[in-house]
C-alpha distance (Angstrom), angle and dihedral (degrees) to the residues before:
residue distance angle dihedral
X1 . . .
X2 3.58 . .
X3 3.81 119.7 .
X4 4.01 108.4 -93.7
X5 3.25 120.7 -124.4
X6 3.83 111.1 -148.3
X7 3.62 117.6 24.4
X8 3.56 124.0 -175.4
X9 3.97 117.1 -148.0
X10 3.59 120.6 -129.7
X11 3.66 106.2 -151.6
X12 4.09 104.8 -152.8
X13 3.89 120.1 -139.9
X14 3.33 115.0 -119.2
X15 3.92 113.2 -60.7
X16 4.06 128.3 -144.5
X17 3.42 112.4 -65.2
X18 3.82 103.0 26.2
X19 3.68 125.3 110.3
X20 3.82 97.8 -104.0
X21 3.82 98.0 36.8
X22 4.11 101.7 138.6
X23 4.03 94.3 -150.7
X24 3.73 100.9 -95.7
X25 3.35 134.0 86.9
X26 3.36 103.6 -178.7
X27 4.04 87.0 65.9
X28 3.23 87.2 61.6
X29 3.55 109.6 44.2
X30 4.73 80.2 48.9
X31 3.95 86.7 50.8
X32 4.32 89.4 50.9
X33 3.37 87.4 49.0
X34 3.60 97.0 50.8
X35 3.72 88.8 57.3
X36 4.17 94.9 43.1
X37 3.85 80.9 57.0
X38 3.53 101.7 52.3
X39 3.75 98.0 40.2
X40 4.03 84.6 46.4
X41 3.79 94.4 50.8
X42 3.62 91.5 41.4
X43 4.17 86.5 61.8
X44 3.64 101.2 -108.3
X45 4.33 109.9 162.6
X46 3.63 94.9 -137.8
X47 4.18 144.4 -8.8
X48 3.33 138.4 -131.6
X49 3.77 127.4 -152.6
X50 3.82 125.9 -162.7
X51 3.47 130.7 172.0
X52 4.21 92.8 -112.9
X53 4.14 87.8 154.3
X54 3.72 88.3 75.5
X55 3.56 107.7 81.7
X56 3.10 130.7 179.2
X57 3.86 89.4 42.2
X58 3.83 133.2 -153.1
X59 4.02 105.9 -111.9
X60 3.91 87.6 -128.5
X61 3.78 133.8 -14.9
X62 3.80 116.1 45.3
X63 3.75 128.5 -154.6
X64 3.38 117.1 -85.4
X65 3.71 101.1 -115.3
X66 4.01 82.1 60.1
X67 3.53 88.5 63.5
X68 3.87 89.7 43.8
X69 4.15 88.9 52.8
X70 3.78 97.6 46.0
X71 3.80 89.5 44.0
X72 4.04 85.8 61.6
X73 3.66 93.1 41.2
X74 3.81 96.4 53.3
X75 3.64 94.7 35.4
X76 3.89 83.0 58.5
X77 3.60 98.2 47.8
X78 3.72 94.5 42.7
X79 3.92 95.9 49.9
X80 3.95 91.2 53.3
X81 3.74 102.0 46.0
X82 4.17 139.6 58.7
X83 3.98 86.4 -141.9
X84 3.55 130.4 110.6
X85 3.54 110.5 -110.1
X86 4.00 134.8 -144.9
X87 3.77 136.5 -157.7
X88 3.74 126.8 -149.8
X89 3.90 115.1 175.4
X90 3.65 107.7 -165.4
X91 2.88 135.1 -90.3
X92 3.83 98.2 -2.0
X93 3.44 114.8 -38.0
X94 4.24 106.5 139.0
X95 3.47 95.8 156.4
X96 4.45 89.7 58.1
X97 3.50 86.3 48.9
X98 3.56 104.0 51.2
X99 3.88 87.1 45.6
X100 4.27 86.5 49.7
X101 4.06 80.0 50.9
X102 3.90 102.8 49.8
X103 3.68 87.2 44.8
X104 3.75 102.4 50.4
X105 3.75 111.6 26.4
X106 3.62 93.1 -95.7
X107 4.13 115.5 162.3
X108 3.45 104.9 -161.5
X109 4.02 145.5 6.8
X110 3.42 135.5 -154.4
X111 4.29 125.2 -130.3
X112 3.66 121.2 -171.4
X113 3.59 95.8 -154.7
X114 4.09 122.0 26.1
X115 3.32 108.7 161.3
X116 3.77 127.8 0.4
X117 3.55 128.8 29.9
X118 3.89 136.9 -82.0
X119 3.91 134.3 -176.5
X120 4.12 113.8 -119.6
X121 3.56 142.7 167.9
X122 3.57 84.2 -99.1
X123 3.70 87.6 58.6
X124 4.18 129.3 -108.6
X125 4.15 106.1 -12.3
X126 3.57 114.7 -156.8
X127 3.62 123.2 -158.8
X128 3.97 125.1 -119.3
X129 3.93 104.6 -167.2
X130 3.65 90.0 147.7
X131 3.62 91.4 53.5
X132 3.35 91.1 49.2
X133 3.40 104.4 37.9
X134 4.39 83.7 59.4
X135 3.45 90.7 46.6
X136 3.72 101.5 58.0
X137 3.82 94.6 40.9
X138 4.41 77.7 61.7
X139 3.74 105.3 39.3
X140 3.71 105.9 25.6
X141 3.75 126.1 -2.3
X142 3.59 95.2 -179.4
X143 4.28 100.0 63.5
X144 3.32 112.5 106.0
X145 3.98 114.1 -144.1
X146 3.33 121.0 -131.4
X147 4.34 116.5 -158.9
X148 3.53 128.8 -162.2
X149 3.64 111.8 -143.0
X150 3.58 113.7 -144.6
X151 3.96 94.0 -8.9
X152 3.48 130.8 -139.2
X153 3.91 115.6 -96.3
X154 3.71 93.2 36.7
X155 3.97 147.5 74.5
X156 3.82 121.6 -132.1
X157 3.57 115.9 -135.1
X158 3.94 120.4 -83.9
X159 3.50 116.6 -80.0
X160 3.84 96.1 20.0
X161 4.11 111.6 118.1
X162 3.42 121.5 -163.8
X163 3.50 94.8 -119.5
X164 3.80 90.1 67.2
X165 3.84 96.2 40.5
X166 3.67 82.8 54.7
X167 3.50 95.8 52.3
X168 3.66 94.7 46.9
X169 4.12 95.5 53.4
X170 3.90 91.3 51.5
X171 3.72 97.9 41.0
X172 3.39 90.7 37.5
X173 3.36 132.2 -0.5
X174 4.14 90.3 66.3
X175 3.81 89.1 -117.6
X176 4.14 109.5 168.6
X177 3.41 96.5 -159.7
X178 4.19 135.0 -8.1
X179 3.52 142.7 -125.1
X180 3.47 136.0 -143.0
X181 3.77 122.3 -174.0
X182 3.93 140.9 160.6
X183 3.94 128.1 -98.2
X184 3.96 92.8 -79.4
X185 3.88 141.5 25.7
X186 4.17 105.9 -87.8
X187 4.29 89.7 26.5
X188 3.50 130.1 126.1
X189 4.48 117.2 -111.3
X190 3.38 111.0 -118.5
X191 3.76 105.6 -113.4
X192 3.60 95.2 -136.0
X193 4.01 90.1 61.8
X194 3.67 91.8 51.3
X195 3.76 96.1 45.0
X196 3.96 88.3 49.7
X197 3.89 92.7 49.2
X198 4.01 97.1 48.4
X199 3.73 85.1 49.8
X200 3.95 94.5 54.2
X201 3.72 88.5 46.9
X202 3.62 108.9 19.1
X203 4.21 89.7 169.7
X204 3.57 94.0 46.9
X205 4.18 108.1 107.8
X206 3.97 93.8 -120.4
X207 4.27 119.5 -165.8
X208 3.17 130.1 -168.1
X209 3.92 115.5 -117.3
X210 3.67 118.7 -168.9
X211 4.16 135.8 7.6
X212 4.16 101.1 40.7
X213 3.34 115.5 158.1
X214 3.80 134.9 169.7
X215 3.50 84.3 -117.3
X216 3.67 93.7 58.2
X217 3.62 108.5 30.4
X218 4.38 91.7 92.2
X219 3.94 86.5 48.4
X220 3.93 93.8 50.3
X221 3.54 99.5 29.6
X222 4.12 98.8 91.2
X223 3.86 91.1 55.1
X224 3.64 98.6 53.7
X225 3.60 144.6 31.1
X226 3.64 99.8 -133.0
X227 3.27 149.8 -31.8
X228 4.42 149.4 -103.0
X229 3.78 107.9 -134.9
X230 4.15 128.4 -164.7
X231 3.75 119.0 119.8
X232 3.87 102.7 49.3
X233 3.71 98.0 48.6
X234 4.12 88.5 54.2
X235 3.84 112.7 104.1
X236 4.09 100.0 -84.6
X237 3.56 95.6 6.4
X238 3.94 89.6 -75.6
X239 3.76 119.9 131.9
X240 3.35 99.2 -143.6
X241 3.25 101.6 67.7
X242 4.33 142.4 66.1
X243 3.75 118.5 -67.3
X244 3.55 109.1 -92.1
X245 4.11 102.9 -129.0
X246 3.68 94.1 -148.5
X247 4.00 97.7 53.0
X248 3.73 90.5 41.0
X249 3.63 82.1 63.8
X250 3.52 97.2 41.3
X251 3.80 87.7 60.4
X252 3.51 93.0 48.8
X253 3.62 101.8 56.5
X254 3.75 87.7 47.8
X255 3.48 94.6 52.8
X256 4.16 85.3 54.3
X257 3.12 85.0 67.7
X258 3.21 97.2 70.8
X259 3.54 105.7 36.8
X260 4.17 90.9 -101.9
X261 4.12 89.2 122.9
């Protein structure tokens, strides 16, 4: 599987189990595919479905019936579109999403912290690439991982540059591809950070992963080889809401431009 280019995020409602969980599943799973539909017609390469609904989130294992509810979302998304798929289990659970992969068809998942360690909300996240890395040569050899390097939400430790935390998840970690994204979900990277990670791993496949804009896409484009879309396709611009059909497209065709679709 080749790296995708645009991926549009499928934010989850909340599942069984978490706080704001409204008693029925099956809403949920309808409202994910609404979304997946959208971001599908729209021309997106790929999507990516994460469990965003759950807040507050564990820092690393979920409960099992998590696992269970992602496993039908993805497993519903997977069997009704010809897009790759990804998995992120928030806020750091690889191992659940590489089981939610092997089990529905999934390609690819998504882990906010790999290797290393980074301070959250959710406290100090430490990564588990050799976990990982053992798991997926078991379950599902074929998932490629995506790693955020210094992910949104957090602080790395002093002293740590990106540059080196890049280096370290490619070299490694056993990172497929890398993500770079701004201080919060919905804001824009910091040029400088993604200029100094392409230049510590200048063969590493390197997405963008929050803040994309049509208006930015030409300016960002020659640093990185694609991009991880959510917040600006919502209705308004506000993530917690539907996709909004006609700035899904909007995206699209501005990501055309530029050879991302």
């Amino acid at each position: 599987m080749t790296v995708p280019r645009l991926v549009g995020m499928v934010h989850v409602d909340a599942l069984p189990g978490a706080p704001r969980f409204g008693g029925n599943l099956a809403a949920v799973i309808a409202s994910a595919l609404d979304d997946a539909a959208r971001l599908a017609e729209a021309g997106f390469g790929a999507l990516m479905v994460e469990n965003f609904g759950d807040a507050p989130f564990y820092p690393d294992r979920v409960p099992p019936e998590t696992v269970a509810a992602m496993s039908r979302v993805v497993g519903e998304i997977t069997s009704r579109f010809d897009l790759p798929v990804g998995v992120n289990v928030l806020r750091n659970d690889a191992l659940a999403a590489l089981a939610v992969a092997a089990v529905t068809g999934a390609e690819m998942i998504r882990v906010n912290v790999l290797s290393g360690i980074m301070y959250t909300d959710q406290g100090p996240i430490r990564g588990e690439a050799a976990e990982v890395a053992r798991a997926r040569i078991r379950l599902c050899p074929e998932v490629r991982i995506f790693a955020d390097v210094f992910v949104k939400h957090a602080v790395p430790p002093p002293g740590l540059g990106i540059d080196v935390a890049a280096h370290d998840l490619w070299q490694r970690g056993g990172a497929d591809a890398l993500i770079v994204s701004g201080s919060g979900t919905g804001t824009a990277v910091d040029p400088a950070q993604v200029r100094a990670v392409r230049d510590a791993v200048p063969d590493a496949p390197l997405l963008l992963g929050s803040g994309v804009t049509p208006d930015t896409v030409a300016t960002l484009a020659h640093m990185a080889d694609g991009a991880i879309v959510g917040s600006w396709v919502k209705v308004d611009g506000d993530v917690s809401k539907p996709v909004d059909p006609t700035r899904a497209s909007e995206l699209v065709a501005a990501a055309r431009e530029v050879g991302w679709v």
